[in-house]
C-alpha positions as CSV (number, residue, x, y, z in Angstrom):
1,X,26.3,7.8,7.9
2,X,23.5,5.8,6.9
3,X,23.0,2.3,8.9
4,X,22.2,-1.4,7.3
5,X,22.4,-4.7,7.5
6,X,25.5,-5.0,4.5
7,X,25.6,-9.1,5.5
8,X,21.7,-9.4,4.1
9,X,21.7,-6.2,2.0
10,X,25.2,-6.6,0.3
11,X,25.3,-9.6,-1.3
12,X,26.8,-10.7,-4.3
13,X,24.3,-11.5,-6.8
14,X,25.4,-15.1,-7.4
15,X,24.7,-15.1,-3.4
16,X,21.7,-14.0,-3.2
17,X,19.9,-15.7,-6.0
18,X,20.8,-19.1,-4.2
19,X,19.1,-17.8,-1.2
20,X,16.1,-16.8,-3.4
21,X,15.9,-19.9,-4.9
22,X,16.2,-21.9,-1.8
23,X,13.7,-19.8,-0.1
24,X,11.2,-20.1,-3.1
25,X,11.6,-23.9,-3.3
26,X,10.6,-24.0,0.2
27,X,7.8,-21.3,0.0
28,X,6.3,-23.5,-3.3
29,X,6.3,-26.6,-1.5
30,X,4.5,-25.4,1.6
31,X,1.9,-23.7,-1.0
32,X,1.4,-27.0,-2.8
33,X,1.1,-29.2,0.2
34,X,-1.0,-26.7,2.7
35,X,-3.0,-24.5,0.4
36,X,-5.7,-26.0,-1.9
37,X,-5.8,-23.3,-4.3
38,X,-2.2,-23.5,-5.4
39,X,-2.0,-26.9,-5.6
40,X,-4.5,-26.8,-7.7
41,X,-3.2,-24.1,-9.8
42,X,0.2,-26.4,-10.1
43,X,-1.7,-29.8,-11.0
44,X,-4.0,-28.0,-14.0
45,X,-0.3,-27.1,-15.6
46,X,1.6,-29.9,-14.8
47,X,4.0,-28.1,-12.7
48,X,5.9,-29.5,-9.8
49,X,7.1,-27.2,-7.5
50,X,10.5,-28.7,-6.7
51,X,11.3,-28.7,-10.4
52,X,12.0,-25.3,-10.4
53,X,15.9,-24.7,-11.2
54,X,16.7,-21.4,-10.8
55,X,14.4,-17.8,-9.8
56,X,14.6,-17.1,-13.4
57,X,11.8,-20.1,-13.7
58,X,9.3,-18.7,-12.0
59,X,7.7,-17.5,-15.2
60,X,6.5,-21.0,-15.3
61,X,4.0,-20.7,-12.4
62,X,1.2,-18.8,-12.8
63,X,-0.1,-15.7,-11.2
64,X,-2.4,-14.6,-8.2
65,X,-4.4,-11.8,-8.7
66,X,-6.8,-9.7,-6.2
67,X,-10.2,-11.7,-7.4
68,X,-8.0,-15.1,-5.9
69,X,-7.6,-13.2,-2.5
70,X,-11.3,-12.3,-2.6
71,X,-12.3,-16.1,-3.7
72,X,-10.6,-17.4,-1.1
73,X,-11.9,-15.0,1.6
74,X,-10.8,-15.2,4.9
75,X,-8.7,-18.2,5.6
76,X,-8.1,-20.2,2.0
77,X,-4.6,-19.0,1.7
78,X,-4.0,-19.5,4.6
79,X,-0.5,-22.3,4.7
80,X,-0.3,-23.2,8.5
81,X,-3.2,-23.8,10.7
82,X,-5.4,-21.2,12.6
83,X,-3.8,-22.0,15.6
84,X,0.1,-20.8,14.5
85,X,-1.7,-17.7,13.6
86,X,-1.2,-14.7,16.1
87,X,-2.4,-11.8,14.2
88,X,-4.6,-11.5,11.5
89,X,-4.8,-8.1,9.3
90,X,-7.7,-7.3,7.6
91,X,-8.2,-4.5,4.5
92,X,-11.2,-3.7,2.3
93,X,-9.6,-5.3,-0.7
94,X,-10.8,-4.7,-4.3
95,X,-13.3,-7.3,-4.7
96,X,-16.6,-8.2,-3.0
97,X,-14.6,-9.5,-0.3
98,X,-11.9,-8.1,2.2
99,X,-8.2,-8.9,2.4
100,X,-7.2,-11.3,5.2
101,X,-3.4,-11.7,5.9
102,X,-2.1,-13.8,8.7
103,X,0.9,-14.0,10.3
104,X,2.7,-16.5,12.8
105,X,5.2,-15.5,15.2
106,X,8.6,-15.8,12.7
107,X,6.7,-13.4,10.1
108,X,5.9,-10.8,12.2
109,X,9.5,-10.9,12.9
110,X,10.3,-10.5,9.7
111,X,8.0,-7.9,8.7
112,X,9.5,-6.0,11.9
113,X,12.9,-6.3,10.0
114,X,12.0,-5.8,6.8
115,X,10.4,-2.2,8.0
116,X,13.1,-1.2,10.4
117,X,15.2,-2.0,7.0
118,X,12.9,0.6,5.3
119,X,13.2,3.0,8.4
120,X,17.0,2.7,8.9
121,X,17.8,3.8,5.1
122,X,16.0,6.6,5.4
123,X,17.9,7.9,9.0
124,X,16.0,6.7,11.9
125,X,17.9,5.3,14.7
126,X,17.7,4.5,18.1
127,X,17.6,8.0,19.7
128,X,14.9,9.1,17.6
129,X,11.0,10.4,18.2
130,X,9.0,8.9,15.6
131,X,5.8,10.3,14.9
132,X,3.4,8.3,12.8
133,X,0.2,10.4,10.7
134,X,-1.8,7.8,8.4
135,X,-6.1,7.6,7.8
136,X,-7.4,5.1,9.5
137,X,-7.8,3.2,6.0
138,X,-4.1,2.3,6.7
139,X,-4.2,1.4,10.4
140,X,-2.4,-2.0,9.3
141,X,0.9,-0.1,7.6
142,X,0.6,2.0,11.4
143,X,1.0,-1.1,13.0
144,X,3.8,-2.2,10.8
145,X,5.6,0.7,11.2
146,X,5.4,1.1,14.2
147,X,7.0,-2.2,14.8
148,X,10.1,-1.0,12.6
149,X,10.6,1.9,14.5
150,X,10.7,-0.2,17.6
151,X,12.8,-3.2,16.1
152,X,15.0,-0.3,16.3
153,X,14.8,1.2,19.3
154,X,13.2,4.6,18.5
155,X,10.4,6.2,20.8
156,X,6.9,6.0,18.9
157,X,4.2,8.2,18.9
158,X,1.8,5.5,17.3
159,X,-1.6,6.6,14.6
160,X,-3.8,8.9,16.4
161,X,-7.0,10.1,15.1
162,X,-6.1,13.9,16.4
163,X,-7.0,17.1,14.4
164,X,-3.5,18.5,12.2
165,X,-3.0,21.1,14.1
166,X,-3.1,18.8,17.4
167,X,-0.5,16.6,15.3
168,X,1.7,19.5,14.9
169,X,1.7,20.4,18.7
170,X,2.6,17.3,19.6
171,X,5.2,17.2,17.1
172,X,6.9,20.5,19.0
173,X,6.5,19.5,22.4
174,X,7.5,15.8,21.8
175,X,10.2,17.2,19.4
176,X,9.6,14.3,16.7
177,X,12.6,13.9,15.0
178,X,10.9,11.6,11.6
179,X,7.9,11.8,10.8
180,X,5.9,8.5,8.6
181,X,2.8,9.9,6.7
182,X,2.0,10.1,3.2
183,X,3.3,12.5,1.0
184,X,-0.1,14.5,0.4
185,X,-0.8,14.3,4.5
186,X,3.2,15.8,4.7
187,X,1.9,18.7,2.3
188,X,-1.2,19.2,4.3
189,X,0.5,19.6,7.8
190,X,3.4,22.4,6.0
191,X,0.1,24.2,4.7
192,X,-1.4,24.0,8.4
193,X,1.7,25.4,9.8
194,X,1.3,28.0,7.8
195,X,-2.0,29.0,8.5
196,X,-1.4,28.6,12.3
197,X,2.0,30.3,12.5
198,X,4.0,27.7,13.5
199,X,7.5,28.4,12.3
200,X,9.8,25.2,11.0
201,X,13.0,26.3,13.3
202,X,10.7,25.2,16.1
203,X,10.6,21.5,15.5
204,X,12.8,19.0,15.9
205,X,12.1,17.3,12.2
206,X,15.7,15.8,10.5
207,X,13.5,13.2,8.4
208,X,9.7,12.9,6.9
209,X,9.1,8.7,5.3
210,X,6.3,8.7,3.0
211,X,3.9,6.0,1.9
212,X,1.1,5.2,0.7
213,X,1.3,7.6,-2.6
214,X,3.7,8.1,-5.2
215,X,6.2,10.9,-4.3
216,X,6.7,13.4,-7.0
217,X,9.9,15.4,-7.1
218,X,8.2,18.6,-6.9
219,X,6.7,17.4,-3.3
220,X,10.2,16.4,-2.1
221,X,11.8,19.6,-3.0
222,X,8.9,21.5,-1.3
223,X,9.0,19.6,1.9
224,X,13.0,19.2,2.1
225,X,13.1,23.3,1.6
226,X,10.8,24.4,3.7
227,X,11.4,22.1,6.9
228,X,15.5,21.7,6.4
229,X,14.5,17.3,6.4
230,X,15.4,14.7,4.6
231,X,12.4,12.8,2.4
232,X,12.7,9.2,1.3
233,X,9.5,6.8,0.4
234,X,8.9,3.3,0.8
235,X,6.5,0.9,-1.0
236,X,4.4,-2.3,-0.3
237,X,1.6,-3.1,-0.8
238,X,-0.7,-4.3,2.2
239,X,-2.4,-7.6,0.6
240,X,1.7,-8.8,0.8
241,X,3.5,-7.8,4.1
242,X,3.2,-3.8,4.3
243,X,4.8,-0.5,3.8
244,X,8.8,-1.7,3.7
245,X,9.0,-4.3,0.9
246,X,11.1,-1.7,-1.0
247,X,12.6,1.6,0.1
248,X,15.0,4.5,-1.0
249,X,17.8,5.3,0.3
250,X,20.1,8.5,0.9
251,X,21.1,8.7,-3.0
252,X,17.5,8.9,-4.0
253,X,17.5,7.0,-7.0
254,X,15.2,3.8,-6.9
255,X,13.6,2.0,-4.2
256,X,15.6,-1.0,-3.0
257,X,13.8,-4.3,-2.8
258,X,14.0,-6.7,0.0
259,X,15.1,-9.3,-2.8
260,X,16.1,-11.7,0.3
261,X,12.7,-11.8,1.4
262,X,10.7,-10.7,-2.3
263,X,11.2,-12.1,-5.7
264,X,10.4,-8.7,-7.9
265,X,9.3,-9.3,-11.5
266,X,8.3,-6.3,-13.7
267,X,6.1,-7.6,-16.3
268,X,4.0,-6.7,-19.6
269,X,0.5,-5.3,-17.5
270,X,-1.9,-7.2,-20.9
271,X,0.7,-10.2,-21.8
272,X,2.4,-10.8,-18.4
273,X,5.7,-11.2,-20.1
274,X,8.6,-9.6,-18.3
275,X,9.6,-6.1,-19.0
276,X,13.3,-5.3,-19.0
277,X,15.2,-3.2,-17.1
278,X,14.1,0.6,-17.5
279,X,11.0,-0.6,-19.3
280,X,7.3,0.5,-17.6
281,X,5.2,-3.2,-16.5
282,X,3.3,-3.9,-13.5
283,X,4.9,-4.8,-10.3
284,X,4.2,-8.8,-9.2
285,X,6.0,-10.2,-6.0
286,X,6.5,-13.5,-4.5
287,X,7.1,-13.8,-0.8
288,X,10.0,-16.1,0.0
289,X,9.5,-16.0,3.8
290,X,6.2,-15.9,4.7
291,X,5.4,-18.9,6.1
292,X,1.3,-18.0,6.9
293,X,0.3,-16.2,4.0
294,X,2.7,-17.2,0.7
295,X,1.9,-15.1,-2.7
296,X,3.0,-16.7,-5.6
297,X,3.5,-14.2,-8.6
298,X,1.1,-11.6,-7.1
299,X,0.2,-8.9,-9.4
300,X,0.0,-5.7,-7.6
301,X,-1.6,-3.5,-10.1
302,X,1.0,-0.7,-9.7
303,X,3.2,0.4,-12.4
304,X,7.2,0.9,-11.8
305,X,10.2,-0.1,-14.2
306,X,13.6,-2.1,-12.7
307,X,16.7,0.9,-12.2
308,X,19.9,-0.9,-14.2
309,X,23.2,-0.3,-13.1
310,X,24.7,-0.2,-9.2
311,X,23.9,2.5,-6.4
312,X,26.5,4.3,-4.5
313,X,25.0,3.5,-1.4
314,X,26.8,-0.1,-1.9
315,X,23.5,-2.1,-1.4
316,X,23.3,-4.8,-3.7
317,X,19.6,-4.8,-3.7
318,X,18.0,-4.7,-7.0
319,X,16.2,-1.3,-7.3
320,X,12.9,0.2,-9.0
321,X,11.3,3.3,-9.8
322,X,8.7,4.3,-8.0
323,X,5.1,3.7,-8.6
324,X,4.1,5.8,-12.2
325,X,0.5,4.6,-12.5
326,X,-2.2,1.7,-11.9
327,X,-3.7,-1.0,-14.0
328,X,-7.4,-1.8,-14.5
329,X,-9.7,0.1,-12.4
330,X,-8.1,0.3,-9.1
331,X,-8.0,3.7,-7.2
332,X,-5.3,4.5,-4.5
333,X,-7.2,7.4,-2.7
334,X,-4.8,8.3,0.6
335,X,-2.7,5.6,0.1
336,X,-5.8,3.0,0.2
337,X,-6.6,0.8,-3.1
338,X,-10.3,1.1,-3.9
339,X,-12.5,-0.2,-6.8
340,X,-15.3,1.4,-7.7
341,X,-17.1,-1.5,-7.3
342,X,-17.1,-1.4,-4.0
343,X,-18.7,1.8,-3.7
344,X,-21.4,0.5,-6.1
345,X,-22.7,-2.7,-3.6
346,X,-23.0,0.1,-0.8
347,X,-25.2,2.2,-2.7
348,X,-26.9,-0.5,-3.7
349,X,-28.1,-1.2,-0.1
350,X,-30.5,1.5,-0.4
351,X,-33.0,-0.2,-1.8
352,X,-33.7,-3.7,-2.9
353,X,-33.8,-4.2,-6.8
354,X,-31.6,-0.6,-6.7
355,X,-28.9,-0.1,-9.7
356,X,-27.4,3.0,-8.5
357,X,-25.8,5.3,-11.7
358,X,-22.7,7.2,-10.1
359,X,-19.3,8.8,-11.2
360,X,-16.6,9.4,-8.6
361,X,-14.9,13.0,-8.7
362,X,-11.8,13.1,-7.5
363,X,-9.9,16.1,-6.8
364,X,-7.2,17.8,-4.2
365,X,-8.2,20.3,-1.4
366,X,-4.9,21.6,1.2
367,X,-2.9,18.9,-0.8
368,X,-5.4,15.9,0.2
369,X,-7.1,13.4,-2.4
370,X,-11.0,14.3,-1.7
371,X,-13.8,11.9,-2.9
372,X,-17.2,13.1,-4.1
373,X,-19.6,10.2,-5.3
374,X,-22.0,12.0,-7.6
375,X,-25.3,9.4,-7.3
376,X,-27.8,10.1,-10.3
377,X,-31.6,11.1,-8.7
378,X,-33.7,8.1,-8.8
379,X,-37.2,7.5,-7.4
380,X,-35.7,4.9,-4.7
381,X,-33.9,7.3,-3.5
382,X,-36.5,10.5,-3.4
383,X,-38.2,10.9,-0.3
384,X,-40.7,13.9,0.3
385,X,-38.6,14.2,3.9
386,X,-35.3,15.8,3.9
387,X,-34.7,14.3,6.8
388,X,-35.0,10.8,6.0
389,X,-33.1,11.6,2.7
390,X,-30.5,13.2,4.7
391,X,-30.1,10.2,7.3
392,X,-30.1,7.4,4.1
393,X,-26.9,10.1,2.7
394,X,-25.7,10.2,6.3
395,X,-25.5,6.0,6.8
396,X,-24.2,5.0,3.0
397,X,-21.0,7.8,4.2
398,X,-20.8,6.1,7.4
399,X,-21.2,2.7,5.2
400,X,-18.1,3.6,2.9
401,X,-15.6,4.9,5.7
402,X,-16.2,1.9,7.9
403,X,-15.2,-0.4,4.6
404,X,-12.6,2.0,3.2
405,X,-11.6,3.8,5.7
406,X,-12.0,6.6,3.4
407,X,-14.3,10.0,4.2
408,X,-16.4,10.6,1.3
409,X,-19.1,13.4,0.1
410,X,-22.5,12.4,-1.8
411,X,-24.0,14.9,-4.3
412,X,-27.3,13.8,-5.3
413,X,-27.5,14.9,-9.3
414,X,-30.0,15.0,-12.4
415,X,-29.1,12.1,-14.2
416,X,-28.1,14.7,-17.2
417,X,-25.0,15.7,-15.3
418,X,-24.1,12.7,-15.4
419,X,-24.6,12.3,-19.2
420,X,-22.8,14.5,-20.4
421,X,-19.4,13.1,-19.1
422,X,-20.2,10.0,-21.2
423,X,-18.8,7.2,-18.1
424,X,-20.3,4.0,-17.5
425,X,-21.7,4.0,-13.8
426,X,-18.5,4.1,-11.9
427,X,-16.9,5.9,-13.7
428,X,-14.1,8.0,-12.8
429,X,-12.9,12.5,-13.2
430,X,-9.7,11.9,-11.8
431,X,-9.5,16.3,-11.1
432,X,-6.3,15.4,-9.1
């Protein structure tokens, strides 16, 4: 029997919109009257933020996008004062600029619920050994989800920089009983055990969460077979609150959204006019309880449709698929966004007045997203001393995993290689 909270996630829909709409009047007032930006947003259209009747209005308001976070890098969002801030989060964003989310006290809380929400529909109680294997790109989700699992009582084995085969010992002589990773890193540790002889009757696994990636029936079915678990996903992305904003649960169809604490719109990805239910659009969420860091219509860049009809589960929650694709440019690599233009301003640090030509190859090795940034031989990069060239190779990798989080390989190639694939520099071969 699966636990959950049916007085929040039970509703009826009349209900629950009320709540929304109460919640999103209040969230709209504090963004007009403590953050710069949005007031400033509402004033060029004429909007008022209490004049909003219903949650079906919010089409009125305009959206935030990645480039706003980055303009208003760190604190311009920000809705309270530095002071009622007791954790900040920070992620290498899209833009020139990292992500900064705050928090006060009450939204931790609340992103401590919203994950244990996440973890409860897919099995984890109290008793359990929860295990948690993410890069160190998502060290903020670790934190979140470690939080969950605790909200709900579970012992937790927190993120760990250990080898996979280390992992996996510890997984037997701990006897994890769920395991949170993503769903390639889940692939990665069967093929280990594998090639280590460690035999699946000798853990303790009932359940393996995923984030991070999209989860592909095929990867399910493998992991469920082989290991005798139970695989659900969850979804959120990190510039909002973090890994639990919507989850599956035990029928399998849809992720759930936290609609008490998220407004979910599915809209046209070129015209940002909503998409109907079971039609493709980009995902854009409003917060309704963050009282720190409120998003207004934030496009997420990810891809998903609204599920029509009810789930046997007897949630309430409105569901959606999960993620089919991306818009723009942006790269989820390991469960980490990245834009290739981020990649560009390193290597541009080589040398002053330096336009690096590159293409990123991305391909899968033991079930892992590998990155290969293939830079085009220039003469401010061609030393006579392999050594220094190997140092300058050595410090931009070192450059890109300290603001992606992200291990990367640098081919030096004739510009011709590069040619013939007939990408602008930054392009992507997506060999995944």
């Amino acid at each position: 029997m699966k636990f959950w909270n049916g007085e929040n996630e039970q509703m009826k829909r009349q209900d629950l919109e009320q709540v929304q709409l109460e919640r999103l009047q209040s969230t709209l007032n504090r963004a007009y009257k403590n953050v710069p930006f949005y007031k400033k947003q509402f004033d060029l259209l004429e909007i008022h933020p209490g004049a909003l009747g219903s949650v079906q209005e919010i089409t009125q308001l305009p959206f935030t996008t990645r480039e706003d976070l980055g303009n208003n890098y760190p604190y311009g969002l920000f809705a309270v004062p530095l002071r009622d801030i007791v954790r900040i989060g920070s992620s290498a964003g899209t833009t020139t600029k990292p992500v900064v989310v705050g928090y006060t006290k009450s939204d931790l809380k609340v992103r401590d619920t919203i994950t244990a929400r996440f973890l409860a529909a897919g099995g984890v109680v109290y008793m359990d050994v929860v295990q948690i294997c993410l890069n160190p790109g998502l060290s903020n989700w670790g934190r979140a989800l470690k939080g969950g699992a605790e909200n709900i009582g579970a012992s937790v084995m927190p993120m760990s920089h250990m080898s996979t085969s280390k992992q996996l010992m510890a997984m037997q002589d701990y006897k994890t009983s769920v395991l949170l990773t993503t769903p390639s890193y889940a692939m990665h540790m069967l093929e280990v055990m594998g090639a280590i002889g460690i035999d699946a009757d000798s853990l303790s696994l009932k359940a393996i969460l995923v984030v991070g990636e999209p989860l592909t029936q095929d990867t399910r079915d493998r992991l469920e077979s082989a290991l005798n678990v139970d695989v659900t996903t969850g979804y959120g992305p990190s510039d909002v609150m973090g890994p639990g904003i919507a989850f599956e649960c035990h029928e399998k169809n849809g992720l759930h959204i936290s609609e008490d604490h998220f407004l979910l719109e599915i809209v046209d990805p070129d015209s940002g006019v909503p998409r109907p239910p079971g039609e493709t659009g980009e995902v854009v969420l409003t917060t309704l309880t963050a009282k720190a860091f409120p998003l207004i219509r934030f496009r997420t860049g990810d891809l998903a449709a609204i599920v029509e009809g009810s789930c046997p589960c007897g949630r309430t929650l409105t569901r959606m698929s999960g993620i089919t694709g991306y818009t723009g440019e942006v790269l989820t690599i390991r469960g980490v966004k990245v834009h290739p233009a981020q990649i560009d301003r390193i290597l541009k640090g080589i040398s002053e007045n330096f336009s690096p030509r590159f293409l990123l190859h991305l391909y899968k090795e033991n079930h892992q997203d590998m990155v290969e940034v293939w830079l085009a031989i220039h003469e401010a990069i061609f030393w006579d001393e392999v050594k220094v060239l190997e140092n300058t190779m050595k410090q931009l990798r070192k450059q890109i995993f300290q603001t992606l989080g992200l291990q990367v390989t640098i081919k030096l190639v004739e510009a011709s290689t590069l040619e013939q694939y007939a990408k602008p520099s930054g392009g992507v071969i997506d060999d995944r």
